[in-house]
C-alpha positions as CSV (number, residue, x, y, z in Angstrom):
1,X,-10.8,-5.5,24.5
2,X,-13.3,-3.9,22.2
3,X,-12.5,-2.2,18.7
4,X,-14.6,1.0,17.9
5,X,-14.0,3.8,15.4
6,X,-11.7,6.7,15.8
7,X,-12.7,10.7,17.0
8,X,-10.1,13.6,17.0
9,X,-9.3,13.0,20.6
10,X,-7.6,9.7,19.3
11,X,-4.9,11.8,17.4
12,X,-2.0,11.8,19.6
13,X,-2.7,7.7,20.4
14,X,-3.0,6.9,16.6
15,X,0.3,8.3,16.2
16,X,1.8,7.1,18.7
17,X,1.0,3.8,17.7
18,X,2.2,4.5,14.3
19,X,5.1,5.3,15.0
20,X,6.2,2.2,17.2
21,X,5.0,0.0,14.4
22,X,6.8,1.6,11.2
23,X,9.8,3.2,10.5
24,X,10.0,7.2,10.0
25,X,10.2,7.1,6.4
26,X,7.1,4.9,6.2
27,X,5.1,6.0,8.9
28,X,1.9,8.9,8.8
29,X,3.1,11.8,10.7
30,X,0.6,12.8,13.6
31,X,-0.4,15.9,10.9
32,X,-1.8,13.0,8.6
33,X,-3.6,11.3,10.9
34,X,-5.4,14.8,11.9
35,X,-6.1,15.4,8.3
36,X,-7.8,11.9,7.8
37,X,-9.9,11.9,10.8
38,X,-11.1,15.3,10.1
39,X,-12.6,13.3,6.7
40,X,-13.2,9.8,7.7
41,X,-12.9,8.7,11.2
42,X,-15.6,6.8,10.6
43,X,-12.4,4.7,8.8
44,X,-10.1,3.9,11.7
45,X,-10.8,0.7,13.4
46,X,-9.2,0.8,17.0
47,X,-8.4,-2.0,19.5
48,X,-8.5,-0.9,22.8
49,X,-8.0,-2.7,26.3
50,X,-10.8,-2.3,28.7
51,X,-9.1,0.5,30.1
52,X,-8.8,2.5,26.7
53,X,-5.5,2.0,25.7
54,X,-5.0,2.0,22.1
55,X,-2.9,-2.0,21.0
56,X,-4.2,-1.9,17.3
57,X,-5.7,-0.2,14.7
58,X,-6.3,-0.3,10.8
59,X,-7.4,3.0,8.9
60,X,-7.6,3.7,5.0
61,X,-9.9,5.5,2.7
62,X,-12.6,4.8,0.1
63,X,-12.7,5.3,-2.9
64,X,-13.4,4.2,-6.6
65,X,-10.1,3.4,-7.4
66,X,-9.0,0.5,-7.7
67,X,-5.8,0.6,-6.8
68,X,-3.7,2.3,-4.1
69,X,-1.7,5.1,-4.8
70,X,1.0,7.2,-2.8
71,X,-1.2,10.4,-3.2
72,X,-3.9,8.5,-1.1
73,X,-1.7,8.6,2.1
74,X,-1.3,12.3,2.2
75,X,-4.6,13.8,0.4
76,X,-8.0,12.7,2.5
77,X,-9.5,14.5,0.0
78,X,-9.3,12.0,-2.2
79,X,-11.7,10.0,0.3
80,X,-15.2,9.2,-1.3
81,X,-17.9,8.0,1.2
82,X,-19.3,6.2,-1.5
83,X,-16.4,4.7,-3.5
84,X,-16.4,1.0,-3.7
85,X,-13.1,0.0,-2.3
86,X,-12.1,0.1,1.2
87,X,-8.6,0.8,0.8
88,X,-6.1,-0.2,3.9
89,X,-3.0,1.9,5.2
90,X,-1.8,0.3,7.6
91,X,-2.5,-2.3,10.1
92,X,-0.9,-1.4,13.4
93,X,-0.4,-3.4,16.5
94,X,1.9,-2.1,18.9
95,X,5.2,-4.8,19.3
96,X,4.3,-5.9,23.2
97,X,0.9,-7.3,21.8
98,X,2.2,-9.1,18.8
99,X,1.3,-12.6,18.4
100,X,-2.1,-12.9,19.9
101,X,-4.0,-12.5,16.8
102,X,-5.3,-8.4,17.9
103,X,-4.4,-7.3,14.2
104,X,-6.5,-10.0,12.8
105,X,-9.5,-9.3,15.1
106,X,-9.2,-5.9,13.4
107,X,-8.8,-6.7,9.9
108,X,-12.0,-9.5,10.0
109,X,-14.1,-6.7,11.4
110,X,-12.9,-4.0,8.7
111,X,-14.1,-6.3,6.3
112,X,-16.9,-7.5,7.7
113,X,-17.5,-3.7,7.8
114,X,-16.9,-3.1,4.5
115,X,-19.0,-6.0,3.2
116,X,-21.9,-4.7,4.9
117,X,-21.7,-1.2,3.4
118,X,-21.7,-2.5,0.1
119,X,-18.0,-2.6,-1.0
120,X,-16.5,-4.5,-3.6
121,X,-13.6,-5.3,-1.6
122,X,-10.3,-4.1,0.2
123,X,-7.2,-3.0,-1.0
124,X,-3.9,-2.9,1.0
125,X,-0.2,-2.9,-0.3
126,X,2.3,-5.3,2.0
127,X,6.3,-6.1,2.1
128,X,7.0,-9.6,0.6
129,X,7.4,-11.2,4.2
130,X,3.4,-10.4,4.9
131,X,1.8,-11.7,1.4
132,X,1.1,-15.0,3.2
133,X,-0.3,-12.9,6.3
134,X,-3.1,-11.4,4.2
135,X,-3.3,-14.3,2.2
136,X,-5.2,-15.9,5.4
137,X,-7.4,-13.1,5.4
138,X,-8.7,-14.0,1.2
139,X,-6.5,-11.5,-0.6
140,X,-4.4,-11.7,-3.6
141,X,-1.0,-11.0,-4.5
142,X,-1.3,-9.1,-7.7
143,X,2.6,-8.8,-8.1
144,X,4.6,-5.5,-7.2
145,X,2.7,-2.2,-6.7
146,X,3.8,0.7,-7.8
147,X,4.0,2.4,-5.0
148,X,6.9,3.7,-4.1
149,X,6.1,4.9,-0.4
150,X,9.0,5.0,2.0
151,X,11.2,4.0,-0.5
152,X,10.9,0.1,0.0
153,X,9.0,-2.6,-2.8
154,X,5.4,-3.4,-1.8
155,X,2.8,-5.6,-3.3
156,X,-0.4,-5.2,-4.1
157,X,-3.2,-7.5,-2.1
158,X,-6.8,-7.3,-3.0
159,X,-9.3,-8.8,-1.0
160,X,-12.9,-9.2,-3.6
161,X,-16.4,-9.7,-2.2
């Protein structure tokens, strides 16, 4: 397996993927995805198996911001190549390929990739049941966000070089 960054042509997979890992009301739509890699491609960190299917991927903006907000998912806009948080939307691995530790793989090298360009850090929001997950990875819990995306409670996680 080998993770690289997204193009375009990765739309239709991206979504796909997306959409086997979250439910409808919490998932990008395939017309987000389009609008984010026309910005930042360069933002989308994709697992693949040798033969180029698509088992994981993580994408997010960056900005200066320091915290996530609901606007972030829908406006690539608000994207700033220079902004000092790397924030994280999701982090997708499709359900057959659970359990091996592919997400992880993905998440290390975002922020190994976000250390090296200079980052402060990485910011993700995460259901209750995950805290410990990204725990693991260095974040911290800072309590409930307000986000209010899908209509479910998440927490904020921040991750600080």
């Amino acid at each position: 397996m080998r993770i690289r960054t997204a193009s375009m042509a990765d739309l239709a997979a991206v979504a796909a993927v997306e959409g086997a890992c979250f439910p409808a009301a919490e998932a990008a739509t395939e017309k987000d995805f389009a609008a984010r890699l026309a910005v930042y491609p360069n933002h989308f960190w994709l697992l693949e198996e040798d033969d180029g299917t698509l088992v994981s991927f993580v994408n997010g903006l960056v900005t200066d911001e320091p915290l996530l907000r609901d606007e972030m998912y829908a406006d690539a806009s608000l994207h700033n190549e220079h902004g000092v948080w790397q924030m994280v939307f999701g982090v997708n691995t499709l359900p057959q390929y659970r359990r091996r530790g592919l997400a992880g793989q993905v998440l290390e090298r975002v922020i190994a990739d976000a250390r090296a360009q200079g980052r402060k850090g990485c910011v993700l929001t995460c259901k209750d049941k995950l805290i410990h997950y990204y725990e693991k990875f260095g974040f911290q819990n800072e309590g409930v966000s307000a986000s209010t995306h899908g209509g479910v409670v998440w927490y904020g996680m921040r991750l600080t070089f």
